[in-house]
C-alpha positions as CSV (number, residue, x, y, z in Angstrom):
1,X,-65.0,-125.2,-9.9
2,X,-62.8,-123.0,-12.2
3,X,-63.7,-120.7,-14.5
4,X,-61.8,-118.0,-16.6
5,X,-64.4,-115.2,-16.3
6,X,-63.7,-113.8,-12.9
7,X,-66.9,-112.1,-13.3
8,X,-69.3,-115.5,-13.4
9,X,-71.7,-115.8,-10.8
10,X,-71.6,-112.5,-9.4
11,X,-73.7,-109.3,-10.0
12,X,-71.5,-107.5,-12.1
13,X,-72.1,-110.0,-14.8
14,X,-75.6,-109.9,-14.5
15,X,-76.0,-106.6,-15.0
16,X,-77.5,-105.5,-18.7
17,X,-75.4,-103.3,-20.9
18,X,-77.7,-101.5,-23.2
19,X,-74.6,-99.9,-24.8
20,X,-72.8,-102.5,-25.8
21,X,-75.7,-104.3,-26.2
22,X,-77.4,-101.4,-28.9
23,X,-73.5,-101.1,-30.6
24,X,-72.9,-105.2,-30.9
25,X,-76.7,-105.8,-32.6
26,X,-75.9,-103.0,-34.9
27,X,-73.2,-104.3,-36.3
28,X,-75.3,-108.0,-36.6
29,X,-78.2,-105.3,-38.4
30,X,-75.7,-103.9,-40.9
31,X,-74.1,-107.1,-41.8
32,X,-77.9,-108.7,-42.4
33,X,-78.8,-105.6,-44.7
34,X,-75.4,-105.9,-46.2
35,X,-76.4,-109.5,-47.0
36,X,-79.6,-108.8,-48.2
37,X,-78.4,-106.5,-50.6
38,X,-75.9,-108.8,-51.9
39,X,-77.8,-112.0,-52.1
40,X,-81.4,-110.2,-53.6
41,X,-80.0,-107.2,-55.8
42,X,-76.3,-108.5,-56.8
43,X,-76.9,-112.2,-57.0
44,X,-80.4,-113.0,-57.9
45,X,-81.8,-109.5,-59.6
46,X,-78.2,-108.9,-60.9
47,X,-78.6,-105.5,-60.6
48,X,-75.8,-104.1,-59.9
49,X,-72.0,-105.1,-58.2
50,X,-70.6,-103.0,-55.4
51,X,-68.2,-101.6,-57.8
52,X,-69.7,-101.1,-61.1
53,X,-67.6,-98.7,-62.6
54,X,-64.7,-101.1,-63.8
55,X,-64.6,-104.8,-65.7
56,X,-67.0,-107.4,-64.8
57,X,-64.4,-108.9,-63.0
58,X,-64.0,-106.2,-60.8
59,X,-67.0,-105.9,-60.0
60,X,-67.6,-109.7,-59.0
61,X,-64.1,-109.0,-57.2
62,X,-65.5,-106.7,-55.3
63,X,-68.9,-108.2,-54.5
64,X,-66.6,-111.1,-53.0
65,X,-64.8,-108.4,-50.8
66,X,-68.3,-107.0,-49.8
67,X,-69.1,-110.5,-49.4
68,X,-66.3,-111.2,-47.1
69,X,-66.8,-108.4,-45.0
70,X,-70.1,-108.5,-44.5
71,X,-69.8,-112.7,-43.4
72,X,-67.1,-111.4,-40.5
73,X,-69.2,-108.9,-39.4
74,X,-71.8,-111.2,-38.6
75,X,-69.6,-113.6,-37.4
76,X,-67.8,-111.2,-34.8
77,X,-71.1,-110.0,-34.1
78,X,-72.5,-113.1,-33.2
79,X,-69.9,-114.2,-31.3
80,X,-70.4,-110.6,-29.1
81,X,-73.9,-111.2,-28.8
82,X,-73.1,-114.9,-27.5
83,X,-70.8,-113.4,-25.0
84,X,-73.7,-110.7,-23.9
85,X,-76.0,-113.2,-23.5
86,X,-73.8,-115.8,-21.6
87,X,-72.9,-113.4,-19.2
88,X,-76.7,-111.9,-19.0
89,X,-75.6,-109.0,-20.0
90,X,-77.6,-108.6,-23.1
91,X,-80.7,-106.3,-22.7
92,X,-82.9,-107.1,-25.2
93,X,-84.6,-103.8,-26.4
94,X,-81.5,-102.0,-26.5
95,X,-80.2,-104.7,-28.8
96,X,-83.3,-104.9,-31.6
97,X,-83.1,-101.4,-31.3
98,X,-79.3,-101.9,-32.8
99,X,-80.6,-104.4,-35.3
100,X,-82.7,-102.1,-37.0
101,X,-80.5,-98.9,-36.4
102,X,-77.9,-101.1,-38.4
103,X,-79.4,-101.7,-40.7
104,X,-80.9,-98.6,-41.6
105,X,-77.5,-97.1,-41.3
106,X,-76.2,-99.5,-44.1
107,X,-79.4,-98.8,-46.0
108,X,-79.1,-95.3,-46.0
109,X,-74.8,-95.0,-46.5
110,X,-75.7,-97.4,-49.5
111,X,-78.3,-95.1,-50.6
112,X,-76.4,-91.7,-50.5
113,X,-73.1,-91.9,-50.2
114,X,-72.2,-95.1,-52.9
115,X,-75.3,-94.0,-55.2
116,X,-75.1,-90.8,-55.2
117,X,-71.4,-89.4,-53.7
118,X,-69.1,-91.7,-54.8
119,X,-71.0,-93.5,-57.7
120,X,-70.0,-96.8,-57.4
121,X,-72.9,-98.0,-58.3
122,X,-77.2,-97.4,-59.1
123,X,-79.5,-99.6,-57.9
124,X,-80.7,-100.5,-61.0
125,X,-79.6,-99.7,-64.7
126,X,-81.3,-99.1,-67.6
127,X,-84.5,-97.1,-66.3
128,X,-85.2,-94.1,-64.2
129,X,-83.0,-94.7,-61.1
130,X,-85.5,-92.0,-59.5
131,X,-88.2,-94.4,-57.8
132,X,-85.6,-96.8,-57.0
133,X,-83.5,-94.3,-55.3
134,X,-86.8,-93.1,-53.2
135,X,-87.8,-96.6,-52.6
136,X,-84.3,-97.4,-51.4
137,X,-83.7,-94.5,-48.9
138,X,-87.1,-94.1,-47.1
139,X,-86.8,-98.1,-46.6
140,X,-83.8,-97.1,-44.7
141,X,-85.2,-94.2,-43.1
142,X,-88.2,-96.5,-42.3
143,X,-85.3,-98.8,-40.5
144,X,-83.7,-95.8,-38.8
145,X,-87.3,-94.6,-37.5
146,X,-88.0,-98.6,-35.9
147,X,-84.6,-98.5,-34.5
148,X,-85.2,-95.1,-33.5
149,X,-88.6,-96.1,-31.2
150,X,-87.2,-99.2,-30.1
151,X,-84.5,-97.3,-28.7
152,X,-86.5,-94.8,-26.9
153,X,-88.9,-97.4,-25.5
154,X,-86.1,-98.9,-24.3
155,X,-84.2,-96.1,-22.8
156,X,-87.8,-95.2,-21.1
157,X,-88.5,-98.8,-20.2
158,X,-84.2,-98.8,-18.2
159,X,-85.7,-95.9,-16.2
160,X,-88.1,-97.9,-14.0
161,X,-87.5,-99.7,-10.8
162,X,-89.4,-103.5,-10.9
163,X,-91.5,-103.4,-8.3
């Protein structure tokens, strides 16, 4: 039988790889908070674009970008978890640890650096952006802190021999 993974069937692709494993789900995490704020807050809510500071067609152009980007990141990301979990390398606390860290990360980049540095866009226009600013980063920090546990249980959890 021929395969074109030299590694199948031995050890060496059996063993987990919470690295790649944490990095790969973090990049599934962003994209799915990436979604999430496009489909709920830019498409449904019609809050606000990703780049609010132009024409309304520049700011649908660039939802369709953030769109894009977001829809190959979960692609590519799936197809690395697929691989991880074909080859049994996935281990699996590392990599919800990655989902949430993700997604917290997007969260909190959204939250600070495009509401507030670079001011491409509010959460919401028209009221006091104050609340919604709050409510926006501490649910990111709330992701970071999940992602943040996971990760330690799992890095505690890699330390111990099976008996």
């Amino acid at each position: 039988m021929s395969t074109s993974d030299p590694l199948a069937g031995t050890a060496a692709a059996r063993r987990p790889e919470p690295r790649r494993s944490l990095l790969v789900c973090a990049v599934v995490g962003a994209a799915v908070m990436a979604a999430v704020d496009e489909i709920v807050f830019h498409q449904l809510l019609h809050w606000h674009h990703f780049y609010d500071r132009s024409t309304s067609g520049v700011a649908l152009l660039s939802d369709g970008l953030l769109h894009t980007a977001e829809l190959l990141a979960l692609v590519a990301g799936f197809f690395l978890y697929a691989d991880l979990r074909r080859r049994g390398a996935l281990a699996p606390g590392h990599a919800w640890s990655g989902v949430f860290l993700g997604a917290g990360v997007f969260q909190v980049f959204d939250g600070i650096v495009d509401h507030k540095v670079l001011r491409v866009h509010q959460v919401r226009y028209g009221v006091d952006v104050t609340p919604y600013d709050w409510a926006w980063n501490l649910a990111g920090l709330l992701l970071l802190l999940v992602g943040g546990v996971l990760l330690a249980r799992a890095r505690r959890a890699g330390g111990r021999r099976p008996s």
